[in-house]
C-alpha positions, 0 to 999 in steps of 0.5 A: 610364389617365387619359392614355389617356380624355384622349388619345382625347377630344382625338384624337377632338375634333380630328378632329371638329373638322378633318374638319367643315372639310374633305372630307378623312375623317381617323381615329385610325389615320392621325394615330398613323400619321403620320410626317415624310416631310421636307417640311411639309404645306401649310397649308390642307390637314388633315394627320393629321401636323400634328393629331398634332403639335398634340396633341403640342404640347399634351400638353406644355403648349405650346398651338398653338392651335386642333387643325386640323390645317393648319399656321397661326402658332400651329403655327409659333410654338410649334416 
């Protein structure tokens, strides 16, 4: 139950973080939603993808960095 409260706080926080950026409106549907279609999102644009890789990435103690959503050296660096 803890990981859920800790989940939804930093999914929460990176879209606070992101959409406060950039004009694009993202929500916790479109990043759990968010699957690979082949072809890296470009890296100044938010990605609910690249928000949930970084959140994944983390979780696994592997830090990527701010939680943006666009695709910068930490990101690729840590993959």
């Amino acid at each position: 139950m803890r990981n859920m409260h800790v989940l939804s706080f930093t999914l929460m926080l990176a879209l606070s973080i992101s959409t406060a950026h950039g004009s694009q409106r993202l929500d916790p549907q479109a990043v759990e939603k968010a699957t690979f279609s082949g072809k890296l999102p470009a890296g100044d644009h938010t990605s609910p993808l690249l928000i949930k890789v970084e959140v994944l990435l983390d979780r696994l103690h592997i830090s990527p960095g701010e939680i943006d959503g666009k695709l910068g050296e930490n990101v690729k660096n840590s993959m």
